[in-house]
C-alpha positions as MATLAB code, in Angstrom:
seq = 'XXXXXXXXXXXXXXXXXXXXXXXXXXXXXXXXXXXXXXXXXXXXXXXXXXXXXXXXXXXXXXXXXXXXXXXXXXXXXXXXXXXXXXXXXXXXXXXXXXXXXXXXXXXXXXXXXXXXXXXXXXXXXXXXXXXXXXXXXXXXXXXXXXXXXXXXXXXXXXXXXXXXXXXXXXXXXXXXXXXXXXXXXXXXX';
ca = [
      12.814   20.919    3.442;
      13.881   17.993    1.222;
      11.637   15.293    1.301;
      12.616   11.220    0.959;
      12.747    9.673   -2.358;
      10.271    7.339   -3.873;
      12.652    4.506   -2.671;
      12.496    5.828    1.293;
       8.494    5.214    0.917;
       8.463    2.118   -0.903;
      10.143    0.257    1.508;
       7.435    1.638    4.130;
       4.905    0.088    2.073;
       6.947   -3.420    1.074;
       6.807   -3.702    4.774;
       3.279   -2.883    5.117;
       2.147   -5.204    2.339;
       4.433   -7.892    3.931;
       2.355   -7.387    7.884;
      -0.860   -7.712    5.780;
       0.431  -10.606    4.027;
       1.528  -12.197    7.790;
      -1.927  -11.047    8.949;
      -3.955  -13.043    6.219;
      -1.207  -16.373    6.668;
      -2.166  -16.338   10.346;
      -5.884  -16.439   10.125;
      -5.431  -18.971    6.810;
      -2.605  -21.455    8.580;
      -4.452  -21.686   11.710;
      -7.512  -22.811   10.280;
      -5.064  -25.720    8.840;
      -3.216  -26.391   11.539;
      -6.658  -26.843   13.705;
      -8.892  -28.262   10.914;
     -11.534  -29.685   13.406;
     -11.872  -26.429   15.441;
     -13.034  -24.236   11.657;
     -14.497  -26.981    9.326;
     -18.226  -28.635    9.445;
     -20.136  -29.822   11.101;
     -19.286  -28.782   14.253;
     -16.267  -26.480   13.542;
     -16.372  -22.511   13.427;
     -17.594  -22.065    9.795;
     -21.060  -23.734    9.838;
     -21.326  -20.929   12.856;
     -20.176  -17.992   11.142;
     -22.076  -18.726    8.436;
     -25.695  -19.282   10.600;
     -25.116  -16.206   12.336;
     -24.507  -14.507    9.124;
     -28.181  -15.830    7.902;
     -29.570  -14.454   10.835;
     -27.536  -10.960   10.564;
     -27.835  -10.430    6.983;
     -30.445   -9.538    4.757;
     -31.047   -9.050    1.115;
     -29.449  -10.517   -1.576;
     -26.596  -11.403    0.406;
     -28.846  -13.380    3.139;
     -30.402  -15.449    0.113;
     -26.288  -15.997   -0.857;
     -25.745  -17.611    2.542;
     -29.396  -19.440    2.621;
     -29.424  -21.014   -0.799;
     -25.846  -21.553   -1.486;
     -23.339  -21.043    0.977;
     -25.160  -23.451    3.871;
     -26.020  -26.354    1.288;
     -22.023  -26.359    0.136;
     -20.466  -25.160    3.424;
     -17.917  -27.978    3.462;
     -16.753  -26.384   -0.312;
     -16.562  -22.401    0.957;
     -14.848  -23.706    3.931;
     -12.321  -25.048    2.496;
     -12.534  -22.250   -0.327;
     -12.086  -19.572    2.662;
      -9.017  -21.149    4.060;
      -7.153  -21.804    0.913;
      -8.215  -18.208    0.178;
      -6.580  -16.726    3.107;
      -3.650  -18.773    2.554;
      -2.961  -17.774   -0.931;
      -3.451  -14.048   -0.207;
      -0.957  -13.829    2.431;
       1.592  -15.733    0.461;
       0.759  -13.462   -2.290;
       1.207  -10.117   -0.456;
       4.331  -11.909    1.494;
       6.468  -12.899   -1.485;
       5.428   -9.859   -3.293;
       3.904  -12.198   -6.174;
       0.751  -10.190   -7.908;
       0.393   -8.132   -4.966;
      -1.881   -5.710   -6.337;
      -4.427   -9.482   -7.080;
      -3.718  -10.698   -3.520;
      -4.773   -7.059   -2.031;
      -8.137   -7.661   -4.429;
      -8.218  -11.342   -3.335;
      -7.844  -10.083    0.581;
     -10.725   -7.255    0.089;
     -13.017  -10.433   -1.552;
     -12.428  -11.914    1.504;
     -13.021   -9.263    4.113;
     -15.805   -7.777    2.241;
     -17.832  -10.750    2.652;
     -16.799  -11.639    6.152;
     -18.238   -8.056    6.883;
     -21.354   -8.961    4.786;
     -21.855  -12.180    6.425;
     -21.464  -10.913    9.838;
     -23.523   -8.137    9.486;
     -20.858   -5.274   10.753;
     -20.608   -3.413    7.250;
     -23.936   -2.256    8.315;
     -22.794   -0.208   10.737;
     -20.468    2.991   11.063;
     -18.675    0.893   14.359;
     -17.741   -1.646   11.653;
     -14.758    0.683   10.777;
     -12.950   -0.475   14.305;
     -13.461   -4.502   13.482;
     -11.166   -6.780   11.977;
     -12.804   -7.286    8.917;
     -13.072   -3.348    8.077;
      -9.294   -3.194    9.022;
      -8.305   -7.060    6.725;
     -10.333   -4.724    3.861;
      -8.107   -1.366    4.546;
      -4.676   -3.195    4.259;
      -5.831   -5.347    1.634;
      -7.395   -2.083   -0.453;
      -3.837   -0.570    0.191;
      -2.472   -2.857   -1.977;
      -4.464   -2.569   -4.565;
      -4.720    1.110   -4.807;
      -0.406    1.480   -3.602;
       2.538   -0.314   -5.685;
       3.299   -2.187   -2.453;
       5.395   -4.184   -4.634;
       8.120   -2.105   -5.622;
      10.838   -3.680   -3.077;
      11.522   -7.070   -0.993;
       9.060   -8.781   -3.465;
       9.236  -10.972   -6.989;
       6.848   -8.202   -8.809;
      10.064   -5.787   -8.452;
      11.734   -8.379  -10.602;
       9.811   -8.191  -13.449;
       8.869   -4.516  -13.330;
      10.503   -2.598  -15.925;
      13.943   -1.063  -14.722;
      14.452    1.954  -17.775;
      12.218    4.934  -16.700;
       9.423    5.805  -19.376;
       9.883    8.824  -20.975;
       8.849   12.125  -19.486;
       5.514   13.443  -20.302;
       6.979   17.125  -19.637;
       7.129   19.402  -22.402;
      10.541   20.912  -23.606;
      10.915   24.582  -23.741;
      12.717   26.255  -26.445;
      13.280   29.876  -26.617;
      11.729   31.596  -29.000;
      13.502   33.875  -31.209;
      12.780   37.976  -30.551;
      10.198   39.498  -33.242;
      11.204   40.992  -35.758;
       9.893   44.915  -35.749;
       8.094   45.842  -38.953;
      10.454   47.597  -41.385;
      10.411   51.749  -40.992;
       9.292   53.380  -43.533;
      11.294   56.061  -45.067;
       9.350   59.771  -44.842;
       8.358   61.417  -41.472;
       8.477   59.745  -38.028;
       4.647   58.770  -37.827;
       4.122   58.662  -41.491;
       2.353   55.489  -42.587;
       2.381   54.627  -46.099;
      -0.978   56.574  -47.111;
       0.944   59.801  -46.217;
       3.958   59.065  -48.717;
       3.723   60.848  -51.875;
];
């Protein structure tokens, strides 16, 4: 059985970078589009972010207490240009392996905030599946078709790390000596 070429499979994963990319734009747009509805002081962040006081704990819960909820206006808007930038990224294909990183930023912390990386369900939510996709990018050129990376990748293949084999001439048998088959050279006289 043949299998595809590296070509076949990077198209699967151009189009899987490019649903992640749509996946981060529609969470990122939306909190545009409906500004009121996200930002403080009565939109969704200042809420996500006093449940996640009251979830979290640690180091991350002092994050949210001491910094995050006196500058909630700045991480709101930080968030939503965030989410915008990392879907255009993994859309366009520009730095997609840094939007992937930029997209598991994100989730990471929306699972840290929220409390759900604590748990083994988390693996079913929406942040542990925004991290997966995202991580794919990183970890998978995602941008070897449909994107503006494949422009600028190199297009000569690097050389071949295989070695060459080359035949080896025969050995040469020691030279017979003249005298008696099984004679060696202490039995001459």
């Amino acid at each position: 059985m043949k299998l595809p070429s590296s070509r076949y499979y990077a198209w699967w994963l151009a189009a899987l970078r490019i649903f992640s990319g749509l996946a981060w734009l529609s969470h990122g747009v939306a909190k545009f589009l409906e500004s009121g509805r996200y930002l403080p002081p009565n939109g969704f962040m200042p809420r996500v972010v006093a449940a996640g006081v009251q979830n979290s704990s640690g180091w991350y819960h002092g994050f949210l207490l001491q910094v995050v909820t006196p500058n909630i206006g700045v991480f709101a808007e930080l968030v939503r240009v965030g989410e915008v930038l990392v879907g255009c990224s993994l859309v366009v294909g520009l730095w997609s392996r840094l939007g992937g990183l930029g997209g598991c930023f994100l989730a990471l912390n929306y699972g840290l905030a929220d409390g759900s990386f604590a748990h083994l369900s988390a693996i079913g939510m929406p942040d542990a599946t925004f991290f997966a996709l995202s991580f794919i990018n990183v970890v998978v050129p995602t941008g070897r078709v449909l994107s503006i990376d494949a422009l600028f990748a190199p297009t000569t293949k690097p050389a071949a790390l295989i070695p060459e084999i080359v035949d080896e001439p025969a050995p040469v048998p020691p030279a017979a000596h003249e005298g008696s088959l099984g004679a060696g050279p202490s039995d001459v006289v």
